[in-house]
C-alpha positions as CSV (number, residue, x, y, z in Angstrom):
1,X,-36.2,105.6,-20.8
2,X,-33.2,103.1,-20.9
3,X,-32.8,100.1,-18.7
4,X,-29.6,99.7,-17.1
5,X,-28.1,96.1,-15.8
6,X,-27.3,97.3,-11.9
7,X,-26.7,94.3,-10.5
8,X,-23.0,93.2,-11.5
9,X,-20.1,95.3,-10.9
10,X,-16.7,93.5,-12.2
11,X,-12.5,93.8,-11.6
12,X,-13.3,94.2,-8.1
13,X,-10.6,93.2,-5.9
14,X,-11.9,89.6,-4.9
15,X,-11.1,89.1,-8.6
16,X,-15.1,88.0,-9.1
17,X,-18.5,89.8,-10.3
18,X,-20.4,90.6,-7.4
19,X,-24.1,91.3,-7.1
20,X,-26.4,92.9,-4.2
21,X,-28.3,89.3,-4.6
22,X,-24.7,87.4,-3.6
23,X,-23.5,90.3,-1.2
24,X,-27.0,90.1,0.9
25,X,-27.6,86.5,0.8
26,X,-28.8,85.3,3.8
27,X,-27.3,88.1,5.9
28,X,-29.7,90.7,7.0
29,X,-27.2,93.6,8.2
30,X,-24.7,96.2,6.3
31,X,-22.0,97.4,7.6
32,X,-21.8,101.4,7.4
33,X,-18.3,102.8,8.9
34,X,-18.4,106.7,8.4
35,X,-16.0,109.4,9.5
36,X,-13.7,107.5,11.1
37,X,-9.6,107.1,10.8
38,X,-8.4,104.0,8.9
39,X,-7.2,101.9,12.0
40,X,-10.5,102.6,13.6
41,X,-12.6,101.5,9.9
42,X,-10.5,98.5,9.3
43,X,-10.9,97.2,12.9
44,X,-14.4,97.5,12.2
45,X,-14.7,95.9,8.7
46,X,-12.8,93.0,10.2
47,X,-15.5,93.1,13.5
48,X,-18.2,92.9,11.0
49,X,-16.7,90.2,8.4
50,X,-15.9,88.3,12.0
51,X,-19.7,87.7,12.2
52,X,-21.0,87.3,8.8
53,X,-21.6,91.0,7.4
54,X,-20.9,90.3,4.0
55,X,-21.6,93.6,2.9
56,X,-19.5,96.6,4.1
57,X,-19.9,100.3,3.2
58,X,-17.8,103.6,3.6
59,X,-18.9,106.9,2.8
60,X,-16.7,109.2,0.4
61,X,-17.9,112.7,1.7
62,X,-14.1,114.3,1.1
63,X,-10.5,112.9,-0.2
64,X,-9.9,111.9,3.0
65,X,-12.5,109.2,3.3
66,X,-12.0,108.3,-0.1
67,X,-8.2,107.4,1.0
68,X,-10.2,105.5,4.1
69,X,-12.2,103.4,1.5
70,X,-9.1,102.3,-0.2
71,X,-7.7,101.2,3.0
72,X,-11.0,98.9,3.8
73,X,-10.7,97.9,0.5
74,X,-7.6,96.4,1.1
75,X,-8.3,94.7,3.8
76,X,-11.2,93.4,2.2
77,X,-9.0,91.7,-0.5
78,X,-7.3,89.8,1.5
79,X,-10.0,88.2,2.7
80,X,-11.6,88.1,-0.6
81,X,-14.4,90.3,0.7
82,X,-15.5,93.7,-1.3
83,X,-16.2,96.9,0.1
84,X,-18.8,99.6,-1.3
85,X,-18.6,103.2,-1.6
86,X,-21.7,105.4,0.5
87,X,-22.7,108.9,-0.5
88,X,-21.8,109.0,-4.2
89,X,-23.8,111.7,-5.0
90,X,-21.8,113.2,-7.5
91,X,-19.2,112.3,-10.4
92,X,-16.3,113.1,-8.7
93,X,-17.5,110.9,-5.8
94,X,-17.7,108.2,-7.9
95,X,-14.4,109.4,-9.6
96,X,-13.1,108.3,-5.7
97,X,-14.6,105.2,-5.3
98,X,-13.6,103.8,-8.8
99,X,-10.0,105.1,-8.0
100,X,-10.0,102.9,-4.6
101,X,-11.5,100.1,-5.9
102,X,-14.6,99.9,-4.3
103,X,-17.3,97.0,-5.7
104,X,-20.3,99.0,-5.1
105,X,-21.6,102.3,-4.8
106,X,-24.9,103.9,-2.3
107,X,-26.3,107.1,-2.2
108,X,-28.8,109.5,-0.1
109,X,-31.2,109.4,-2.9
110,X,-31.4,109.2,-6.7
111,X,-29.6,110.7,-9.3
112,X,-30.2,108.9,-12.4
113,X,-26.7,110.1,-13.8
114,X,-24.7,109.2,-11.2
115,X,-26.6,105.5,-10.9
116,X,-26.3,105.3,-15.2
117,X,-22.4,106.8,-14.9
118,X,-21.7,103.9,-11.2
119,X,-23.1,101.2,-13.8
120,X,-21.2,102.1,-16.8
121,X,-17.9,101.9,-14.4
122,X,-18.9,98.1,-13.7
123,X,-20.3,99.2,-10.0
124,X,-23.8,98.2,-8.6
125,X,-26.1,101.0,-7.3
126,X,-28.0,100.9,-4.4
127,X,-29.7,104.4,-4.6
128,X,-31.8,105.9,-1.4
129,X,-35.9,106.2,-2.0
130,X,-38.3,107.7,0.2
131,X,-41.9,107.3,-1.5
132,X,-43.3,105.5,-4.0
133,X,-42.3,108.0,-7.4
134,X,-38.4,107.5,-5.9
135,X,-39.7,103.7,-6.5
136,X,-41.0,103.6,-9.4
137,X,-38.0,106.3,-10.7
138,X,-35.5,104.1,-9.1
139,X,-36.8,101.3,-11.2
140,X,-37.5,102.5,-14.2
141,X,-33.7,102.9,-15.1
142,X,-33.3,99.0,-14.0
143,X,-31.8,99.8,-10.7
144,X,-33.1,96.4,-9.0
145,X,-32.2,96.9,-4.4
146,X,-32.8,99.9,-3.1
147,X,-32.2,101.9,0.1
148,X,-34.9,103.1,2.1
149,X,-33.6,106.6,3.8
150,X,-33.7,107.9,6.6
151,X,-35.9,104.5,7.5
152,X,-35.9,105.8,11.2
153,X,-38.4,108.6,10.3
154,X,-40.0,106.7,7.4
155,X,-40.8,104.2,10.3
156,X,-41.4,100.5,10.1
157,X,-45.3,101.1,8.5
158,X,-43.6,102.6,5.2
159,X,-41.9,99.3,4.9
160,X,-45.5,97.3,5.3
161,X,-47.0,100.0,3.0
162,X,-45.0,99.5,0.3
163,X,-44.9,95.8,0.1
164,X,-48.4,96.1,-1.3
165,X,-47.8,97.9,-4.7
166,X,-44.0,97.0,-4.8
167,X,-43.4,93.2,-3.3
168,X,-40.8,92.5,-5.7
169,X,-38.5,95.3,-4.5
170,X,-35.9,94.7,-1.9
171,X,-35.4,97.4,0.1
172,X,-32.2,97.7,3.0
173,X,-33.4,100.4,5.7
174,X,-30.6,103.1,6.7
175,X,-30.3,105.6,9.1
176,X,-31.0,105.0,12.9
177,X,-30.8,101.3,12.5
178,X,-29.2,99.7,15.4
179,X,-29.5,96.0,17.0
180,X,-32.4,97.4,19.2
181,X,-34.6,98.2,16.3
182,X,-33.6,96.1,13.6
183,X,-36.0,93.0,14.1
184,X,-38.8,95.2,13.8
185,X,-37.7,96.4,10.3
186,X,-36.9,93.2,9.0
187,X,-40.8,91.5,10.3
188,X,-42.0,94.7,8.9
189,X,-40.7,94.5,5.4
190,X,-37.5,95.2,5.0
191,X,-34.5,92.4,3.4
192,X,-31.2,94.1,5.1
193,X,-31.0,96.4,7.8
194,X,-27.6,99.0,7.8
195,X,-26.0,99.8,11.0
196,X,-22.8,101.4,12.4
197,X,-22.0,102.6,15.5
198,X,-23.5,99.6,16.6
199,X,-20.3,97.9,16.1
200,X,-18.1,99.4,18.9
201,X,-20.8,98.5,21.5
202,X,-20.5,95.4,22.6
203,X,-23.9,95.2,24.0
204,X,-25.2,95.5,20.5
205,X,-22.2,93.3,19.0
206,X,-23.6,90.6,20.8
207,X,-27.3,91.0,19.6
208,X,-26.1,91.3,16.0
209,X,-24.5,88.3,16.4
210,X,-27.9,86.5,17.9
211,X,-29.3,88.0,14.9
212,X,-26.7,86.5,11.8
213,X,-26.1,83.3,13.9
214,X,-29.4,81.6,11.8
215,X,-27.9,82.8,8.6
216,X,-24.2,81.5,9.3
């Protein structure tokens, strides 16, 4: 099967390659901002840039949230930050995200078309897995981070489970992440923890912050 180079997307609107290596470096939290208005999900990029979340993500489920993702986008470039597309699951999904200018695309799972066709269009991959074939499929086709979902149900013990045959793979855990939970998920394996609603509480905010303050 043919090996793909994931890991760089290009003419993104900071104007530099970016990678899942450079976009998670030393900051353990994603920013995941889903079905909201555009005010509402650039408030919320900014929130998240404001404490170090490099790496922010909006789902293109319909045309509206793909018009969403080019607002965030925007924002982003003028602060020279990138913004990623979530549940690309299929080519016109991807159509969206390439059309806003997102740096990076995420999906539910893996479909090895839509990861070989998010490449090809200069955008990084970060496909969902669930057990160890999604792995070992995931990798195969060169796709290097991958996102463990839903990690709430897979549970912090998959993470520790799967270090053994796969240490080398990075994994982000999304779906029921918050600031409550998301210090067991990193001690039990996992690089980068994704969160959302978590930003408009400032209870959490505050506990996020505790959490990126080392990595600052």
């Amino acid at each position: 099967m043919a090996s793909v180079n994931t890991d760089r997307a290009t003419d993104t609107p900071t104007d530099k390659p970016t990678t899942f290596d450079e976009l998670f470096a030393g900051v353990p939290v994603m920013a995941i901002l889903r079905g909201m208005p555009a005010d509402k999900s650039v408030e919320l990029a900014v929130r998240a840039w404001d404490l170090g979340i490099e790496c922010v993500e909006v789902p293109v489920q319909t045309e509206e949230a793909a018009w969403v993702l080019g607002a965030v986008v925007a924002a982003g470039a003028e602060r020279g930050k990138p913004v990623g597309a979530g549940t690309v699951t299929t080519a016109e999904r991807l159509g969206w995200a390439v059309d806003a200018g997102a740096a990076f695309t995420v999906a539910p799972g893996l479909d090895v078309e839509v990861a070989r066709a998010s490449v090809a269009a200069g955008l990084p991959h970060l496909p969902g897995v669930a057990t160890a074939t999604d792995v070992q499929a995931a990798r195969a086709i060169g796709l290097t981070w991958l996102k463990a979902f839903p990690a709430s149900v897979l549970g912090v013990e998959w993470f520790r489970a799967m270090r053994g045959p796969f240490p080398e793979v990075p994994f982000v855990a999304t779906g029921g992440m918050d600031a409550g939970n998301a210090g067991a998920y990193l001690a039990g394996g996992a690089k980068v923890v994704a969160v959302g609603s978590a930003l408009e509480d400032p209870a959490q905010l505050s506990l996020l912050a505790e959490m990126l303050r080392p990595n600052r």
